[in-house]
mmCIF file of the N, C-alpha and C atoms, coordinates in Angstrom:
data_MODEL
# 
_entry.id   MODEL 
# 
loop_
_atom_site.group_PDB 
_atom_site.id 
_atom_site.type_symbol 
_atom_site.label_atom_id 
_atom_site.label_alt_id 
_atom_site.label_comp_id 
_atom_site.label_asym_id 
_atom_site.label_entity_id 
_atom_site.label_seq_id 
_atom_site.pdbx_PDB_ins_code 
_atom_site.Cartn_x 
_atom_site.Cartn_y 
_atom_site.Cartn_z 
_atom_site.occupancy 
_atom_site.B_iso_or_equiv 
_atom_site.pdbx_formal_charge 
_atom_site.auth_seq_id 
_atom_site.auth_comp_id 
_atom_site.auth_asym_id 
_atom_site.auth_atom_id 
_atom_site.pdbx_PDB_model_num 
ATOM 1   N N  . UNK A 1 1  ? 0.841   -1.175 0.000  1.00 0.00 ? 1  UNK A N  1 
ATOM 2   C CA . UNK A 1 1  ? 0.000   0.000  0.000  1.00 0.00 ? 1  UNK A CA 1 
ATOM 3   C C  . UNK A 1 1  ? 0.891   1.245  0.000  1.00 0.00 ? 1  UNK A C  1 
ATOM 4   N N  . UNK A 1 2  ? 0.835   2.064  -0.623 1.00 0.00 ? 2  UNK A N  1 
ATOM 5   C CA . UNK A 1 2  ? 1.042   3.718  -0.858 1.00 0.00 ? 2  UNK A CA 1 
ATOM 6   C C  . UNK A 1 2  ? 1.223   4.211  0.311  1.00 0.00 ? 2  UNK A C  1 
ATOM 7   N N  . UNK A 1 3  ? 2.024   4.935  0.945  1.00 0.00 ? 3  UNK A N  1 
ATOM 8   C CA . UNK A 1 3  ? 2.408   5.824  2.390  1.00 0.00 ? 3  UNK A CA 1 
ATOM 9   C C  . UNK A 1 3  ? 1.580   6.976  1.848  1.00 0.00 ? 3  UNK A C  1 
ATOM 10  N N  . UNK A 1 4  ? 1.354   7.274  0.656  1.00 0.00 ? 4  UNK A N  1 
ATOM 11  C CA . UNK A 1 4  ? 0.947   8.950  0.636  1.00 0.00 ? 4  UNK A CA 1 
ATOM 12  C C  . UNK A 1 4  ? -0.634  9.223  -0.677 1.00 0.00 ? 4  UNK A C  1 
ATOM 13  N N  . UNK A 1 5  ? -1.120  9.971  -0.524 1.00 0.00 ? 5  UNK A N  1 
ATOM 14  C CA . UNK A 1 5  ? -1.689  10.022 -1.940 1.00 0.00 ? 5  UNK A CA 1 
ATOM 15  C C  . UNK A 1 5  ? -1.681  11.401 -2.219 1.00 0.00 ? 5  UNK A C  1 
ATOM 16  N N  . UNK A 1 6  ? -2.011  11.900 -3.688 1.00 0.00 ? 6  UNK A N  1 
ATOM 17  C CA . UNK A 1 6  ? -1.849  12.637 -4.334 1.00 0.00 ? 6  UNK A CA 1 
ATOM 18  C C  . UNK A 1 6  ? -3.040  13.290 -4.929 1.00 0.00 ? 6  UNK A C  1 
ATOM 19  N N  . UNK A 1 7  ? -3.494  14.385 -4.348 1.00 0.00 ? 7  UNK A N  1 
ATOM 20  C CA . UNK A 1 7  ? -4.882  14.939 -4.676 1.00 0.00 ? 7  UNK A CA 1 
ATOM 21  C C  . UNK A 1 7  ? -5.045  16.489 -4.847 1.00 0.00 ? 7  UNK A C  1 
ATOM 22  N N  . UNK A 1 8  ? -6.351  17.062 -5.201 1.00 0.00 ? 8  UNK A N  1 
ATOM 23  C CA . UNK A 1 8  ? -6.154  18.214 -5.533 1.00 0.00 ? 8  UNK A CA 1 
ATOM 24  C C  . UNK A 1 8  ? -6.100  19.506 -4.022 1.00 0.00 ? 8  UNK A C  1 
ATOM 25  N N  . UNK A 1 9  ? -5.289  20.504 -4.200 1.00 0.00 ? 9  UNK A N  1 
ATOM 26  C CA . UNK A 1 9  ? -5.595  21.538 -2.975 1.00 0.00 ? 9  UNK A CA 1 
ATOM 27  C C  . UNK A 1 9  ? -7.096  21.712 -2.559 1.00 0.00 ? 9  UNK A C  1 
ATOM 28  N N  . UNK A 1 10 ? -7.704  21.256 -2.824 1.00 0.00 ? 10 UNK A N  1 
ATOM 29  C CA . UNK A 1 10 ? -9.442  21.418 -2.804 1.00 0.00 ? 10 UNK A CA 1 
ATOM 30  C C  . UNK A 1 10 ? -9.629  20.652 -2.013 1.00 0.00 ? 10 UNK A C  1 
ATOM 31  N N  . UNK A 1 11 ? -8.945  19.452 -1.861 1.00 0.00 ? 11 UNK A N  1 
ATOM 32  C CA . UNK A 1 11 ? -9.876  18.360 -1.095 1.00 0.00 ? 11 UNK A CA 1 
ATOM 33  C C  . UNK A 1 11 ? -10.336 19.346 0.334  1.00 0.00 ? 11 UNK A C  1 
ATOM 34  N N  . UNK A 1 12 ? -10.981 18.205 1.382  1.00 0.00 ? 12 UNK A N  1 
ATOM 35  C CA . UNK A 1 12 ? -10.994 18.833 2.797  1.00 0.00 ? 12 UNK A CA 1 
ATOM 36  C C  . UNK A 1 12 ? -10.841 17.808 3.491  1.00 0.00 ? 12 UNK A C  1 
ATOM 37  N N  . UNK A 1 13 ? -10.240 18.032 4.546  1.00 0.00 ? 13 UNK A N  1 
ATOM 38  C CA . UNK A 1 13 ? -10.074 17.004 5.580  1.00 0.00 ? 13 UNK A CA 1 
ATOM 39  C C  . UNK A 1 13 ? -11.312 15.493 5.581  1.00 0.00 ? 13 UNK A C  1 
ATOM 40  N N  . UNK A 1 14 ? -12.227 16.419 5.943  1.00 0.00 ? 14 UNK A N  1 
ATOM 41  C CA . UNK A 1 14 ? -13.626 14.882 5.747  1.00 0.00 ? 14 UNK A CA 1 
ATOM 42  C C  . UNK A 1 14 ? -13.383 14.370 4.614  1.00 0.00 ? 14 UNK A C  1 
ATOM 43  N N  . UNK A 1 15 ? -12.937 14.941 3.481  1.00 0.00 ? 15 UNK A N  1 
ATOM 44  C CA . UNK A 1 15 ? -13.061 13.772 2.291  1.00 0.00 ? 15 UNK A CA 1 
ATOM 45  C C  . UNK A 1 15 ? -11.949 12.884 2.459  1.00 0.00 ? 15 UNK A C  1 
ATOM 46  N N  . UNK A 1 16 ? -10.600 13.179 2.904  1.00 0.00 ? 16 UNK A N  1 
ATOM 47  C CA . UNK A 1 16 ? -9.606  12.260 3.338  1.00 0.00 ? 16 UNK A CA 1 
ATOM 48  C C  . UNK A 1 16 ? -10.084 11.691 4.447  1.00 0.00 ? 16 UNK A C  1 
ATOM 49  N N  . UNK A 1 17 ? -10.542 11.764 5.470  1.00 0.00 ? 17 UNK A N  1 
ATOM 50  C CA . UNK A 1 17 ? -11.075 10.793 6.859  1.00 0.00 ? 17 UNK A CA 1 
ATOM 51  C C  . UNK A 1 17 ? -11.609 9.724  5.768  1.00 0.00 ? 17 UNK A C  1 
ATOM 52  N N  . UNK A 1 18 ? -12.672 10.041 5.299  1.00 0.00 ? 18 UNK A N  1 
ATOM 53  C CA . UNK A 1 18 ? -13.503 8.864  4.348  1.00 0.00 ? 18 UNK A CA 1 
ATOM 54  C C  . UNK A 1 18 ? -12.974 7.903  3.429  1.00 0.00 ? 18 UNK A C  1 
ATOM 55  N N  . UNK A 1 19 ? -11.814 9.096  2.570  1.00 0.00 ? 19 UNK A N  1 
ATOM 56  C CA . UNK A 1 19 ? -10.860 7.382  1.688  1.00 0.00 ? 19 UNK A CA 1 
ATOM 57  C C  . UNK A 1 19 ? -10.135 6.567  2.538  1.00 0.00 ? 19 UNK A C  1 
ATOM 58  N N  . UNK A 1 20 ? -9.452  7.465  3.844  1.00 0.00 ? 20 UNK A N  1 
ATOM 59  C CA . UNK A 1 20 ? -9.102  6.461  4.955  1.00 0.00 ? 20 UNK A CA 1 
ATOM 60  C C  . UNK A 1 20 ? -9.615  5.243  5.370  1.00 0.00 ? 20 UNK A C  1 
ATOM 61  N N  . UNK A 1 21 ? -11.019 5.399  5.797  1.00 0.00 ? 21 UNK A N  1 
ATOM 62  C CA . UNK A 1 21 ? -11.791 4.827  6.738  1.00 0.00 ? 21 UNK A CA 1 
ATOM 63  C C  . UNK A 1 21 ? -12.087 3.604  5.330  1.00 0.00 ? 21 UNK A C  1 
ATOM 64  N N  . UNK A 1 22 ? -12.301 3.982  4.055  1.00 0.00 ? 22 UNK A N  1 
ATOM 65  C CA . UNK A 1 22 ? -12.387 3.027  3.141  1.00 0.00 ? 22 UNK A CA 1 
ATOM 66  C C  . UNK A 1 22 ? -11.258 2.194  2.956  1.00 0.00 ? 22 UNK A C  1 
ATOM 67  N N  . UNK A 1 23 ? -10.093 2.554  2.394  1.00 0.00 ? 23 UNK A N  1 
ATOM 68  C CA . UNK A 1 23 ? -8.848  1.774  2.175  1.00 0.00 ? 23 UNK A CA 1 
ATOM 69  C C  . UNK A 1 23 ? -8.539  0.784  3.222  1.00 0.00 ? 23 UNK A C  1 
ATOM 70  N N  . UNK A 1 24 ? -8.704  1.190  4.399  1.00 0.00 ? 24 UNK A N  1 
ATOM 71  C CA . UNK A 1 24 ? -8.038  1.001  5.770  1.00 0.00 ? 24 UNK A CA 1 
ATOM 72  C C  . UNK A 1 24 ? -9.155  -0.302 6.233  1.00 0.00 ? 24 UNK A C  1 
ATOM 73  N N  . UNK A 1 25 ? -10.636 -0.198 5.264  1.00 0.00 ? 25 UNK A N  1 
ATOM 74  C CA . UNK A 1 25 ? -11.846 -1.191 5.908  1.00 0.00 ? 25 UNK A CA 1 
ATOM 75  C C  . UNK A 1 25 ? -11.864 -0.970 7.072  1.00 0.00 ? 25 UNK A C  1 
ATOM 76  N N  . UNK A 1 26 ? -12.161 0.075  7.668  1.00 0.00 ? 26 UNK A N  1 
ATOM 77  C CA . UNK A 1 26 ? -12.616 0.835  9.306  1.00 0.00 ? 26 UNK A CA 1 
ATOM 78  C C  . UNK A 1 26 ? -13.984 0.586  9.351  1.00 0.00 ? 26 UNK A C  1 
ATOM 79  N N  . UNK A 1 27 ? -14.504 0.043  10.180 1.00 0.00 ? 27 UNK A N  1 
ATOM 80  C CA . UNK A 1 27 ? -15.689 0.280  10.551 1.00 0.00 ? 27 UNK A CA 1 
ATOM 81  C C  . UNK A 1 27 ? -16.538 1.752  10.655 1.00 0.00 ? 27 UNK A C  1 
ATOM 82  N N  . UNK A 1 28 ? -17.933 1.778  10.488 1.00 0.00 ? 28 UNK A N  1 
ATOM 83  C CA . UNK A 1 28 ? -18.531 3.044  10.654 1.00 0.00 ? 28 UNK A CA 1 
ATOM 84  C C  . UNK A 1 28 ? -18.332 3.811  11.496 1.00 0.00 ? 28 UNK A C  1 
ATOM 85  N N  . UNK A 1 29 ? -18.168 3.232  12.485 1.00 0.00 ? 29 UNK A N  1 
ATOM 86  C CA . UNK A 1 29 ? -18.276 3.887  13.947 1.00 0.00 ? 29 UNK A CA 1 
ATOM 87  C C  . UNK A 1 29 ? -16.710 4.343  14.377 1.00 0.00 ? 29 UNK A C  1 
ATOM 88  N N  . UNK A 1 30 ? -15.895 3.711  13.666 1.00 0.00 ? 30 UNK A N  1 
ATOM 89  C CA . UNK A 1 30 ? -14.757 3.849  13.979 1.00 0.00 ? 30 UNK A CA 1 
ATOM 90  C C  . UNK A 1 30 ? -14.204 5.403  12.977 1.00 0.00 ? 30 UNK A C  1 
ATOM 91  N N  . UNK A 1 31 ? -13.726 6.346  13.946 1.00 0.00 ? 31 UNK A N  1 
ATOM 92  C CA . UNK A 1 31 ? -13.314 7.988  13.646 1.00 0.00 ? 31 UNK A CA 1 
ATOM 93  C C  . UNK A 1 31 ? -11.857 8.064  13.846 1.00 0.00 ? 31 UNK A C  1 
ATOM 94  N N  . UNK A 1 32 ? -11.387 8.926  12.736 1.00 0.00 ? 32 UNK A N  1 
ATOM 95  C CA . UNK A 1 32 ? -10.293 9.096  12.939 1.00 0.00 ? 32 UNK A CA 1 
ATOM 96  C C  . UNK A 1 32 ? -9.807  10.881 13.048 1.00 0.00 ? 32 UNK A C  1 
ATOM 97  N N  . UNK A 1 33 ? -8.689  11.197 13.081 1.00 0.00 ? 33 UNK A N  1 
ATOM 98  C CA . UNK A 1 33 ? -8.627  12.748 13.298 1.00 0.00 ? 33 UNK A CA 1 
ATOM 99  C C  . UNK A 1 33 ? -7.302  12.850 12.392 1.00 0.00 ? 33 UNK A C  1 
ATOM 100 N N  . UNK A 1 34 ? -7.046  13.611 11.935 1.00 0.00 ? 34 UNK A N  1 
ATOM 101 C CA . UNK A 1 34 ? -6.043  14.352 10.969 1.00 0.00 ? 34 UNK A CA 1 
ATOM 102 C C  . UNK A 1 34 ? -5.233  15.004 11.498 1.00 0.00 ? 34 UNK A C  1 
ATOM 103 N N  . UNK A 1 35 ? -3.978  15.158 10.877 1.00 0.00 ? 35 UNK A N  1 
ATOM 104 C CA . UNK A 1 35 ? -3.404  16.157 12.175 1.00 0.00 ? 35 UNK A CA 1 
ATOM 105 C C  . UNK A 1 35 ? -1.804  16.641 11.264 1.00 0.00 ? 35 UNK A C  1 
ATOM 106 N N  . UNK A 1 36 ? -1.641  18.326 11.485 1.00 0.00 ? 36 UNK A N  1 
ATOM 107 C CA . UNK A 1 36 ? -0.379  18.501 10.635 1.00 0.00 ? 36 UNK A CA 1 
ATOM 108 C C  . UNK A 1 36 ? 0.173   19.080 12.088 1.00 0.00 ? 36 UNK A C  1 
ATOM 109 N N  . UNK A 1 37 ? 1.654   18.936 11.865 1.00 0.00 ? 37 UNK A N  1 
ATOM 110 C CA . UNK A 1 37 ? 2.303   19.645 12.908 1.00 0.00 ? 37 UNK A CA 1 
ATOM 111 C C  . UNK A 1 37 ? 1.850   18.994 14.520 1.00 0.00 ? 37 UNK A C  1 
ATOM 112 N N  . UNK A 1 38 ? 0.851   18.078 14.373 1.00 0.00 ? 38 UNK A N  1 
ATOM 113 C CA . UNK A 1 38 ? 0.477   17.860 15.751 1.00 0.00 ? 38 UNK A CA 1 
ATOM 114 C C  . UNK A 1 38 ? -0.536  18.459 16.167 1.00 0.00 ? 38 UNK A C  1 
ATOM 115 N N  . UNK A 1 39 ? -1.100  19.341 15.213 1.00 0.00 ? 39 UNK A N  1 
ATOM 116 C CA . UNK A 1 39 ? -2.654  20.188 15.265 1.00 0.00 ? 39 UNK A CA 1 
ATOM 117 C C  . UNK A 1 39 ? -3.706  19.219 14.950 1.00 0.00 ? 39 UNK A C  1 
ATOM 118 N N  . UNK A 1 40 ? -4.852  18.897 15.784 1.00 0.00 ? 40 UNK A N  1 
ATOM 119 C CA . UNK A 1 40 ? -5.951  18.174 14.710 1.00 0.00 ? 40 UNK A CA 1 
ATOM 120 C C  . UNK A 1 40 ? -5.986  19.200 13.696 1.00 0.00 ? 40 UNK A C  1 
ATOM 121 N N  . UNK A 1 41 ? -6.471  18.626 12.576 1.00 0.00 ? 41 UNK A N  1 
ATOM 122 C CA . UNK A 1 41 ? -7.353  19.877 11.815 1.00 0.00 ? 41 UNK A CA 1 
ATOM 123 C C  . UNK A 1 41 ? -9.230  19.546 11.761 1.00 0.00 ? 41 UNK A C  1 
ATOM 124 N N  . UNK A 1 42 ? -9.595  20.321 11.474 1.00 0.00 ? 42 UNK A N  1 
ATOM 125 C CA . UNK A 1 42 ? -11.001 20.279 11.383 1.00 0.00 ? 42 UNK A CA 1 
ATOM 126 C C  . UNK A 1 42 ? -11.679 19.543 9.972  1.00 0.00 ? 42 UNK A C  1 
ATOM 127 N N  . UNK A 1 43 ? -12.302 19.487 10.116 1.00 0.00 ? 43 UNK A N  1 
ATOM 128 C CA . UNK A 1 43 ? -13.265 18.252 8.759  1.00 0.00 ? 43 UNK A CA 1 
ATOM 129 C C  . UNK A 1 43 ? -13.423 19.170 7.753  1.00 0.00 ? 43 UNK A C  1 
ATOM 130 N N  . UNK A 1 44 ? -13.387 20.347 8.019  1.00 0.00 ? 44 UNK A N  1 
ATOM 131 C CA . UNK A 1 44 ? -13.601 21.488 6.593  1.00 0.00 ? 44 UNK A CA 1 
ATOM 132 C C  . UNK A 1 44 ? -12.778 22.367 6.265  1.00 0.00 ? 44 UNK A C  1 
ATOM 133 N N  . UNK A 1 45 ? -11.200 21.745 6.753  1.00 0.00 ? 45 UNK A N  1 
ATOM 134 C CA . UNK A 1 45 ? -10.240 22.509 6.400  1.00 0.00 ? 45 UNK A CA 1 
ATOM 135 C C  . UNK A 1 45 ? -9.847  21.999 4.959  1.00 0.00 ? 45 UNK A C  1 
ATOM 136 N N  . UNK A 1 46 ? -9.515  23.129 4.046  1.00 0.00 ? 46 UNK A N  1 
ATOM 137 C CA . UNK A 1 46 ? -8.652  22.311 2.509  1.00 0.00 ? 46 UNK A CA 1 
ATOM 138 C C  . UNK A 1 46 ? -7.627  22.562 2.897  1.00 0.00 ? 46 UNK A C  1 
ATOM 139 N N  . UNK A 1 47 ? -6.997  21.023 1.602  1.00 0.00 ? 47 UNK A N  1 
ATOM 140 C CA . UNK A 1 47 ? -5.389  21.027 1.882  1.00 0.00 ? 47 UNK A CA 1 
ATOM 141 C C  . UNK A 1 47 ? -4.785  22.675 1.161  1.00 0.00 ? 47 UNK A C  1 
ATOM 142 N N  . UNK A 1 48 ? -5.114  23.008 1.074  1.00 0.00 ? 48 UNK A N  1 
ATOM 143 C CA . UNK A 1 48 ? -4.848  24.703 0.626  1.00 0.00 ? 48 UNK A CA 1 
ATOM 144 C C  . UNK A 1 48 ? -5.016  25.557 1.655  1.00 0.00 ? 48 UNK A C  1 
ATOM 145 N N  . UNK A 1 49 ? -5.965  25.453 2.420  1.00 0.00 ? 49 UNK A N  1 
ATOM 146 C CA . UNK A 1 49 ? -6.103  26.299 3.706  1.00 0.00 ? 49 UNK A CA 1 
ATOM 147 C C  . UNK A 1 49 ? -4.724  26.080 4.522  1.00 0.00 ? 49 UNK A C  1 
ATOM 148 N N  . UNK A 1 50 ? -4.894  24.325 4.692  1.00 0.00 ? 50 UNK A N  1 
ATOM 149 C CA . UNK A 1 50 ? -3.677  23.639 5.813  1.00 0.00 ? 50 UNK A CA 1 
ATOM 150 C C  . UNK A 1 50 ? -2.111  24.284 5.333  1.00 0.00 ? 50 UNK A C  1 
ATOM 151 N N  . UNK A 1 51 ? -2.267  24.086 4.576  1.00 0.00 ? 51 UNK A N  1 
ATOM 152 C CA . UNK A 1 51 ? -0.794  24.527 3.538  1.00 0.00 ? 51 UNK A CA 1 
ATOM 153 C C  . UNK A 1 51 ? -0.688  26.179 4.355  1.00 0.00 ? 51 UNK A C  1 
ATOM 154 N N  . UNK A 1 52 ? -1.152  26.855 3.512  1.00 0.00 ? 52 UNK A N  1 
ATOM 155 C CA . UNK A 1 52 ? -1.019  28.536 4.019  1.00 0.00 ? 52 UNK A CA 1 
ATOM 156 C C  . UNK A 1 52 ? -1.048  28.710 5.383  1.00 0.00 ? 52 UNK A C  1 
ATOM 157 N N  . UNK A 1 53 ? -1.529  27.909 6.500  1.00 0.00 ? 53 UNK A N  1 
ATOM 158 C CA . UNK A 1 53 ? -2.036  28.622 7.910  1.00 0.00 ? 53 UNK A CA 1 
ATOM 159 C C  . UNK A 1 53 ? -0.803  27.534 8.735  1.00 0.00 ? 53 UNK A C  1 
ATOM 160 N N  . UNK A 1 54 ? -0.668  26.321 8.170  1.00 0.00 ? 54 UNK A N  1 
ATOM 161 C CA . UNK A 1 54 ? -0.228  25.823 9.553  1.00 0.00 ? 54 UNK A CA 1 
ATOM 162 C C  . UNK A 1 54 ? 1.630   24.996 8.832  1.00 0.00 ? 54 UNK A C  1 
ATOM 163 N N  . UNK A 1 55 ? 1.358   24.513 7.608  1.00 0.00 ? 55 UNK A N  1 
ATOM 164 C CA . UNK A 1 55 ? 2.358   23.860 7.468  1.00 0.00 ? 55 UNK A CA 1 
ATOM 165 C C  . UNK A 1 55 ? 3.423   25.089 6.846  1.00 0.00 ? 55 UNK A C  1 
ATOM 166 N N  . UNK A 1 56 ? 3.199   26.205 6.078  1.00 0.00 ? 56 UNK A N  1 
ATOM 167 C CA . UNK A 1 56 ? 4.286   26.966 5.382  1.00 0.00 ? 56 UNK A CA 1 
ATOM 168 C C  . UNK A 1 56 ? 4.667   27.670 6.191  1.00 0.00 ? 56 UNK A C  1 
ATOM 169 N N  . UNK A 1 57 ? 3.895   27.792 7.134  1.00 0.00 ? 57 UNK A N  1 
ATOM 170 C CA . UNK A 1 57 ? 4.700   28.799 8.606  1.00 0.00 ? 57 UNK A CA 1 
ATOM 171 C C  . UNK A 1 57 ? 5.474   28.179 9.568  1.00 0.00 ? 57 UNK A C  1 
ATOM 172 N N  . UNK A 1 58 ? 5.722   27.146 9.512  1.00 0.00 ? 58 UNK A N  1 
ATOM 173 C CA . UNK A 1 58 ? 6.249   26.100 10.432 1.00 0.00 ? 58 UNK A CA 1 
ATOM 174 C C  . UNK A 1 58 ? 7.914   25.871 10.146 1.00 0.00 ? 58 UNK A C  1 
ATOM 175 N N  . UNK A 1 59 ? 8.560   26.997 9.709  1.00 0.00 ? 59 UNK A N  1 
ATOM 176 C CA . UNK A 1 59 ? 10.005  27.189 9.221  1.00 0.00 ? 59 UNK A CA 1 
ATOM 177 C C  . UNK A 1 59 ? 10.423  26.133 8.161  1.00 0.00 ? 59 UNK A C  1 
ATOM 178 N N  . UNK A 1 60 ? 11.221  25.164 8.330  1.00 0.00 ? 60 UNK A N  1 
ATOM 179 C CA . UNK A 1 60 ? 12.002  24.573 7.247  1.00 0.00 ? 60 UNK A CA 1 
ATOM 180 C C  . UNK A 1 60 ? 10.670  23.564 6.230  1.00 0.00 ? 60 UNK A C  1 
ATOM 181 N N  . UNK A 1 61 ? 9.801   23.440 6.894  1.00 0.00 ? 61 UNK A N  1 
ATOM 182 C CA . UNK A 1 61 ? 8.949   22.074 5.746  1.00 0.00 ? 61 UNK A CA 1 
ATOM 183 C C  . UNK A 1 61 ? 8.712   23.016 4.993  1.00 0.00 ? 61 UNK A C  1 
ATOM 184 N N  . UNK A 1 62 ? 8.830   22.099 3.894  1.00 0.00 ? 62 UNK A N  1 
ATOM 185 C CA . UNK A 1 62 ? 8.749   22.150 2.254  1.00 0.00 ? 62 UNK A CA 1 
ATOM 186 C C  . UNK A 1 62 ? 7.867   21.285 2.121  1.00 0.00 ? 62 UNK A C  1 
ATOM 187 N N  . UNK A 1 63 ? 7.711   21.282 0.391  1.00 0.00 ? 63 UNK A N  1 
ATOM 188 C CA . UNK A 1 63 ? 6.847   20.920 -0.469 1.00 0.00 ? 63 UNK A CA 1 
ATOM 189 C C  . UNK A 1 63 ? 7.582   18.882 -0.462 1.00 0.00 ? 63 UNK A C  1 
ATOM 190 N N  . UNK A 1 64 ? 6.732   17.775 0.209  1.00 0.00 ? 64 UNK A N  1 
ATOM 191 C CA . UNK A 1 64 ? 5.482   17.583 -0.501 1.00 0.00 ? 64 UNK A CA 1 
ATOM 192 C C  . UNK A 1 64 ? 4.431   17.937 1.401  1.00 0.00 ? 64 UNK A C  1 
ATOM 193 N N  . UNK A 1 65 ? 3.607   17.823 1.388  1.00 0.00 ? 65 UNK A N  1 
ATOM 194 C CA . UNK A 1 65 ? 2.863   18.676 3.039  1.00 0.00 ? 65 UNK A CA 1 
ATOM 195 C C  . UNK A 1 65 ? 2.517   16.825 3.264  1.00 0.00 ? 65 UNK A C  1 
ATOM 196 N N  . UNK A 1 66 ? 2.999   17.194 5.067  1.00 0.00 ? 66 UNK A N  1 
ATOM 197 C CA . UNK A 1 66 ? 2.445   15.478 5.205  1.00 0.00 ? 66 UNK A CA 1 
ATOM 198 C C  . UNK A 1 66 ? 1.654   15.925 6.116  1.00 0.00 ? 66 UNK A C  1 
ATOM 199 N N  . UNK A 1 67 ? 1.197   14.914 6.363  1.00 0.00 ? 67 UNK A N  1 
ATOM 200 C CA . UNK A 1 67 ? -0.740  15.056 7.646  1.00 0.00 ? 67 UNK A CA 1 
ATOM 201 C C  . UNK A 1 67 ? -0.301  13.772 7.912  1.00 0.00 ? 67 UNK A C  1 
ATOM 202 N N  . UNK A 1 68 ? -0.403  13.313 9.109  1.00 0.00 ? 68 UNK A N  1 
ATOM 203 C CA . UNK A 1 68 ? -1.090  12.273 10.139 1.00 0.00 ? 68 UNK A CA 1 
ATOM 204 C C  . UNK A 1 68 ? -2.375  11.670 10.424 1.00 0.00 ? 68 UNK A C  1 
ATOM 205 N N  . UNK A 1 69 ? -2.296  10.601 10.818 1.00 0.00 ? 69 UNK A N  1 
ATOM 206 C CA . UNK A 1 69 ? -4.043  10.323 11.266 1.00 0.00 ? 69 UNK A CA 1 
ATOM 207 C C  . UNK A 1 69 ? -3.374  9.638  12.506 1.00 0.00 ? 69 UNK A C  1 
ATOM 208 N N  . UNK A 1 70 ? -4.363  9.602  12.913 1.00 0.00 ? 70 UNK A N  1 
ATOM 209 C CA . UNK A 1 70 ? -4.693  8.635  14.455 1.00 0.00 ? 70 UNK A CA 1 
ATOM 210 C C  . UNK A 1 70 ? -6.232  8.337  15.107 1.00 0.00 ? 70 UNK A C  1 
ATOM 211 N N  . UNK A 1 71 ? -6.209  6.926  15.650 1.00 0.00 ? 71 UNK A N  1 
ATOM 212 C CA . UNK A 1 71 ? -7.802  7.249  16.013 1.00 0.00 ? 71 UNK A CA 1 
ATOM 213 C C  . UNK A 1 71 ? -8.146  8.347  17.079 1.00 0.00 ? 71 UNK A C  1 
ATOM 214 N N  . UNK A 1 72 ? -9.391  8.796  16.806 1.00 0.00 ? 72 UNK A N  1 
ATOM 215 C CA . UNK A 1 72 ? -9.889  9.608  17.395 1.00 0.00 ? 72 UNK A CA 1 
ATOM 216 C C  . UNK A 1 72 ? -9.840  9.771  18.858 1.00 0.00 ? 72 UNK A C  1 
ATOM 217 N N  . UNK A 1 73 ? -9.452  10.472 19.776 1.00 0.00 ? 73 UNK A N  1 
ATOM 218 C CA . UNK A 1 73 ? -9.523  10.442 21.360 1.00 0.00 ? 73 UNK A CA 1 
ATOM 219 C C  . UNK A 1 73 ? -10.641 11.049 21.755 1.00 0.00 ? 73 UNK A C  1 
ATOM 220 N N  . UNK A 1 74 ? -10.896 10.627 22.242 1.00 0.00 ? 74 UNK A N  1 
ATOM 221 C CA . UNK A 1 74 ? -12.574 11.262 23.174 1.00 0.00 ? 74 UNK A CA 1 
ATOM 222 C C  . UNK A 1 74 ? -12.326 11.454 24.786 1.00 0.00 ? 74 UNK A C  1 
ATOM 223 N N  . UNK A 1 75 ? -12.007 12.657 24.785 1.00 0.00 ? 75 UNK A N  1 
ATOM 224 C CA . UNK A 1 75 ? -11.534 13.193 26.407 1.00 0.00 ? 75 UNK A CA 1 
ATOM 225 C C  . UNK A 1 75 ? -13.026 13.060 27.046 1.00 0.00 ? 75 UNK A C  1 
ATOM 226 N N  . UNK A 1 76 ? -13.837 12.973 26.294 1.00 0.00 ? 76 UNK A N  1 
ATOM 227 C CA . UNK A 1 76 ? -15.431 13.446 27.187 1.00 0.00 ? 76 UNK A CA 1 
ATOM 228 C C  . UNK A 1 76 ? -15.919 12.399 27.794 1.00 0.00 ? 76 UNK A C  1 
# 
């Protein structure tokens, strides 16, 4: 399997949770969270937003932008 995929600055976070949760055969119920720099990001952030606000300000990373997942934590 692929470490990375390759999509347009448009996407948004929820549409990557979802090819995740597909590729990966996750159950429904089972949530995951996104995360650059160690930030979650939100379900309606684009990778264009993420880019400009959190990863190009972050000094030396360059171009290609990586994101994380992990399952979801529920402090509540």
């Amino acid at each position: 399997m692929k470490r990375f995929i390759r999509c347009s600055s448009r996407v948004t976070v929820g549409t990557i949770k979802k090819f995740l949760s597909l590729k990966l055969k996750l159950p429904s119920s089972y949530e995951l969270d996104v995360l650059c720099n160690g930030e979650i990001m939100g379900r309606d952030h684009t990778l264009e937003f993420i880019y400009m606000t959190r990863w190009r300000l972050h000094g030396d990373n360059t171009y290609p932008m990586v994101l994380e997942y992990r399952p979801r934590i529920d402090f509540g």
